[in-house]
C-alpha positions, -999 to 999 in steps of 0.1 A, spaced: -752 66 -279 -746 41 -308 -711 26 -313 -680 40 -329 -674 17 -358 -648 36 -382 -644 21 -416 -624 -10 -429 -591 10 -439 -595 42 -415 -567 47 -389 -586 51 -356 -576 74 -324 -594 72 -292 -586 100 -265 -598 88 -236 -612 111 -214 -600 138 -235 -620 168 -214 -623 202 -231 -584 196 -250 -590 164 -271 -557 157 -290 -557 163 -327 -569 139 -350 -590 119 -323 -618 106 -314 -627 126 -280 -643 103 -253 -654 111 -217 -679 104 -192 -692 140 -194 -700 163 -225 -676 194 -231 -662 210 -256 -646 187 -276 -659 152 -266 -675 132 -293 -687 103 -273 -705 104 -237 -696 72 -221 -683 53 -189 -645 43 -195 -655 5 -178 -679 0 -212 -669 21 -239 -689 20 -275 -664 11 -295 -661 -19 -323 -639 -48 -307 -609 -45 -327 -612 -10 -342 -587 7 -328 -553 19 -337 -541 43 -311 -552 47 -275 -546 80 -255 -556 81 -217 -541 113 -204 -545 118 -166 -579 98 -170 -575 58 -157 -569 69 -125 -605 81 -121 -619 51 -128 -634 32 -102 -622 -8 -116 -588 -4 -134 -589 -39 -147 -621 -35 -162 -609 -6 -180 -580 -22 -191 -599 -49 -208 -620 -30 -226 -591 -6 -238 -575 -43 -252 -615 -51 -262 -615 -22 -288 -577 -19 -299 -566 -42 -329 -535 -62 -326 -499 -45 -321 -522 -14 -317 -505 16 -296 -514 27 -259 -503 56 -243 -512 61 -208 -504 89 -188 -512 95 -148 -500 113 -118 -472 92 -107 -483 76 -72 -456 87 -51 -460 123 -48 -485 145 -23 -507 156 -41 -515 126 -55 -518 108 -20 -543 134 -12 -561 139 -40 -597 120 -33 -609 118 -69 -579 96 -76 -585 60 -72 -559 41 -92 -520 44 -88 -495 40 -110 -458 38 -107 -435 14 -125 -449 -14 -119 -480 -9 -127 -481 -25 -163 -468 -57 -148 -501 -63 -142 -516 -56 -174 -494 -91 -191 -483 -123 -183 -458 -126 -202 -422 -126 -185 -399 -104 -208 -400 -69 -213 -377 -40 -229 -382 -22 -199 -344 -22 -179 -348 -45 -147 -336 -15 -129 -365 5 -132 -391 -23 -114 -366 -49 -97 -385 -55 -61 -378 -84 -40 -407 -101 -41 -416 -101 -77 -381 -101 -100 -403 -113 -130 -419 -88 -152 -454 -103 -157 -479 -108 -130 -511 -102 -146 -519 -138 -130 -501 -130 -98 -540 -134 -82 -544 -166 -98 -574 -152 -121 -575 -150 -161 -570 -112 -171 -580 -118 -205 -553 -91 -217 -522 -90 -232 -504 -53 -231 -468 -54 -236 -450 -22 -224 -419 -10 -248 -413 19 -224 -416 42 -196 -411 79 -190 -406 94 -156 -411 131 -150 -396 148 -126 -397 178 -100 -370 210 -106 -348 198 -83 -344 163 -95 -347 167 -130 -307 173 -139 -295 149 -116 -278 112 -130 -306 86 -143 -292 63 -118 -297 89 -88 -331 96 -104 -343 61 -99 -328 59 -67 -346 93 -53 -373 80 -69 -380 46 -49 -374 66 -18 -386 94 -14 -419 115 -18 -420 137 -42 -394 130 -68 -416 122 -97 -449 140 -107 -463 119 -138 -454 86 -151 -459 76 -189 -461 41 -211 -461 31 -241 -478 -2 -247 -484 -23 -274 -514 -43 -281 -511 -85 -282 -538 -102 -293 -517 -125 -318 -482 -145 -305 -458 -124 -299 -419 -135 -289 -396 -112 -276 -378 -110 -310 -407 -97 -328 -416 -74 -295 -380 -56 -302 -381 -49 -336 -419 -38 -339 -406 -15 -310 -378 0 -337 -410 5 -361 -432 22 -340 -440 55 -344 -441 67 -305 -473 93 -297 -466 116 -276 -492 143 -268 -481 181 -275 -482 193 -242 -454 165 -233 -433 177 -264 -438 212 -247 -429 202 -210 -398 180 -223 -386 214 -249 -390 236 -212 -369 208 -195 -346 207 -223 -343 246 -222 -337 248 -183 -307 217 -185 -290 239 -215 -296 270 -186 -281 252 -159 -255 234 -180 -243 274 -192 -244 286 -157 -223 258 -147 -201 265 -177 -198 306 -173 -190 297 -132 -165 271 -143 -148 294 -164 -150 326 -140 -132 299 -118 -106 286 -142 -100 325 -157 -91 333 -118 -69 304 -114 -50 312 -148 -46 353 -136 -35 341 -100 -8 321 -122 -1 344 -140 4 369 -112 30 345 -93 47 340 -129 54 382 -130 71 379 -97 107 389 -95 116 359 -73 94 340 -96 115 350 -129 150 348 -114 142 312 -107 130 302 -142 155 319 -155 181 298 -140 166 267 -130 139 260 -157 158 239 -184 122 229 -205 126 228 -241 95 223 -263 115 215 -295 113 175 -292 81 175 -275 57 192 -303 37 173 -324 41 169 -364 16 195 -369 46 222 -358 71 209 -377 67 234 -401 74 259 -376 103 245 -363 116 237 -394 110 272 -414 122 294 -382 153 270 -376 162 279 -417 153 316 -409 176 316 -380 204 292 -387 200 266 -361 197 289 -333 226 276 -309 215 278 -272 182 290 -279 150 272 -262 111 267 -272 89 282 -247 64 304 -242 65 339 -245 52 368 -219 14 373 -215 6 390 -246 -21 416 -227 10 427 -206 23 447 -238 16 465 -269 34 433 -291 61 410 -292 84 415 -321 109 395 -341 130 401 -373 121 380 -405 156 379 -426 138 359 -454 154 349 -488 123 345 -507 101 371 -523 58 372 -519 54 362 -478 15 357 -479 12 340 -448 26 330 -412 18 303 -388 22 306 -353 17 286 -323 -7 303 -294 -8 292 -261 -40 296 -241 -39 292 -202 -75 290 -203 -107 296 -228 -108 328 -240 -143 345 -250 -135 373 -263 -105 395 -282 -84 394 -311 -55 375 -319 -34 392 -349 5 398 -365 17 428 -383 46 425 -408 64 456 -408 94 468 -432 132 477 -424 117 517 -430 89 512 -405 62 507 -428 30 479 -422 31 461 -452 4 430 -439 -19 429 -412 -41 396 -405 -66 390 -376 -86 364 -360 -110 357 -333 -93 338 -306 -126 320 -307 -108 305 -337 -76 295 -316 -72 253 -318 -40 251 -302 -40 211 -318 -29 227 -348 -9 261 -360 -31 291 -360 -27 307 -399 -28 345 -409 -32 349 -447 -27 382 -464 -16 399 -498 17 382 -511 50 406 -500 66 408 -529 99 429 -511 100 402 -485 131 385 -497 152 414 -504 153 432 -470 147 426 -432 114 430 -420 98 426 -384 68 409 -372 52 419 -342 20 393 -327 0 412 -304 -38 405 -286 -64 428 -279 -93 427 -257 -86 389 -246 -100 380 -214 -77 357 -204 -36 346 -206 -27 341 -242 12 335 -248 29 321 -278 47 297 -287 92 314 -292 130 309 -291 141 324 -260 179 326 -246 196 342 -221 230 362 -227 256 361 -203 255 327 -186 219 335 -185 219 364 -161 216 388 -191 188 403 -212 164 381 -231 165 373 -265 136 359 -292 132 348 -322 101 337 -341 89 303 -336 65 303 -368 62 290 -403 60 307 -435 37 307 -471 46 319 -500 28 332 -535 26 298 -555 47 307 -587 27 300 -617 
């Protein structure tokens, strides 16, 4: 068959050893004719112009070939300068591989050592540091000329299932050890045929468009997909976990013992401890309630436990449209509603406001917005917080004291900030 010998100007793709599933936009080579091969030809002496060449693929191909080097040199023979060449092959270290008798060539990392002389790479020590060669380069390592020049800007490792979510670090580790870690192994090489220093390498490596056949883009979107899998199932068990730890809290907080201790030990006070975000809030319901002598910032009762907490609003300003309160979550919350009802001194809802407790950022005050109360400043209303369907501890922030040198009932008052109807 005659040679390949593309125009002056025309990009040129070379799949070598393409089979029946050459890659799009290539030029299909193999030494036997299927669907899809263009050229019939040995991959030791391919018909191809020196110097034609923009792109080489060999996908799971080299490592049939019975003289790699050979190969090798005419893959540099037909490829121009700073041309691309990807390479892709079992990786050598797994079974299969081992026992596979049409395979004649390994690869693993250090493979394209041999493929330059040159002693820099971009490739992290790391991945091919070995005791007896710490030198990147050893195409000359058996004191012949290898007439070629391939400069590797990367390599990909595949892995098994079980290693594939596991720590880089413990990757390469696992790797080096054991058998059957890593399935394929993948570089990206570019083509010297001109000088080249290591500067130049680096930034013609930020240029390059990296090829990267589609059946890789698949595997890595599957691998992508089972990490986001693993990584929710690890999330939804974390959560079951920390959901369990909150109601076992919660339940030891509910006992009597439990209470009677808080009650007369627990001297906390969140008012100097907040952050400028809740000033507002302590600000507006220290106004509303006229400094609130003996009264503490804590956290109120679990609000699933009852229908809603309830405070009295005595404001002096007409058209309330909004509150801001201060939630407290023991631990995330998927699900359920998160809401305040402002009720009048005649028992009428006059505002309603809810919100996902999705939406809950306890950095900052959690805001309910509704139609401006015009009546608000002329008689005492009530507001009452409540959650529903919450499947998890959700407790506000509230003044609490204790009458009768604390042994007596419970009393609250809003902790929570107010908006009014701008005036215009």
């Amino acid at each position: 068959m005659g040679t390949v010998a593309p125009s002056e100007h025309e990009a040129v793709s070379v799949d070598l050893g393409c089979g029946h599933a050459k890659a799009p936009g290539f030029i299909g080579l193999d030494r036997y004719k299927t669907q899809g091969v263009d050229v019939v030809a040995d991959l030791q002496s391919l018909p191809i112009a020196s110097g034609s060449v923009d792109l080489v693929l060999a996908s799971h191909s080299l490592e049939h070939v019975n003289d790699l080097p050979a190969a090798m040199r005419e893959i540099y023979r037909i490829c121009r300068h700073s041309a691309q060449v990807v390479i892709i092959s079992p990786y050598s270290n797994q079974s299969l591989s081992i026992a596979n008798p049409y395979h004649k060539q390994a690869f693993n990392e250090h493979t394209p050592r041999f493929w330059t002389s040159c002693d820099s790479t971009l490739v992290p020590k790391d991945e091919y540091c070995h005791p007896h060669a710490s030198n990147w380069g050893l195409a000359e390592s058996d004191s012949s000329v290898p007439g070629i020049d391939l400069r590797c800007l990367r390599i990909e490792f595949f892995y098994f299932p079980e290693y594939r979510h596991i720590p880089i670090q413990e990757q390469r580790i696992a790797r080096q050890k054991y058998l059957n870690v890593c399935d394929q192994i993948a570089y990206h090489l570019i083509v010297s045929k001109e000088p080249m220093s290591e500067g130049e390498l680096l930034q013609l490596s930020k240029r390059v468009e990296y090829y990267e056949p589609p059946y890789v883009t698949v595997r890595k979107l599957q691998e992508r997909c089972e990490s986001m899998q693993a990584e929710l199932k690890q999330m939804q068990a974390l959560r079951a976990k920390g959901t369990a730890m909150a109601e076992q809290l919660e339940s030891m907080r509910n006992r009597r013992i439990i209470r009677w201790m808080d009650r007369i030990f627990d001297k906390s006070d969140a008012r100097d401890i907040i952050s400028p975000p809740f000033y507002k809030l302590r600000d507006d319901s220290l106004n509303l309630h006229r400094g609130l002598k003996g009264f503490r910032l804590r956290s109120s009762v679990d609000l699933r436990t009852v229908q809603f907490v309830t405070y009295p609003l005595d404001l002096t300003r007409p058209g309330l449209a909004g509150i801001l309160l201060a939630p407290v979550i023991d631990w995330y919350s998927s699900k359920g509603l998160f809401g305040i009802e402002i009720v009048s001194s005649r028992g009428e809802m006059v505002a309603q406001a809810t919100i996902s407790v999705r939406q809950i950022d306890e950095a900052a005050p959690t805001s309910f917005a509704f139609t401006p109360i015009q009546c608000s400043g002329r008689e005492r209303m009530w507001l009452r917080v409540f959650a529903r369907d919450v499947d998890g501890p959700i407790r506000m922030l509230e003044w609490q004291r204790y009458s009768t040198l604390r042994l007596g009932a419970l009393q609250t008052r809003a902790f929570c900030g107010f908006l009014f109807e701008s005036a215009s």
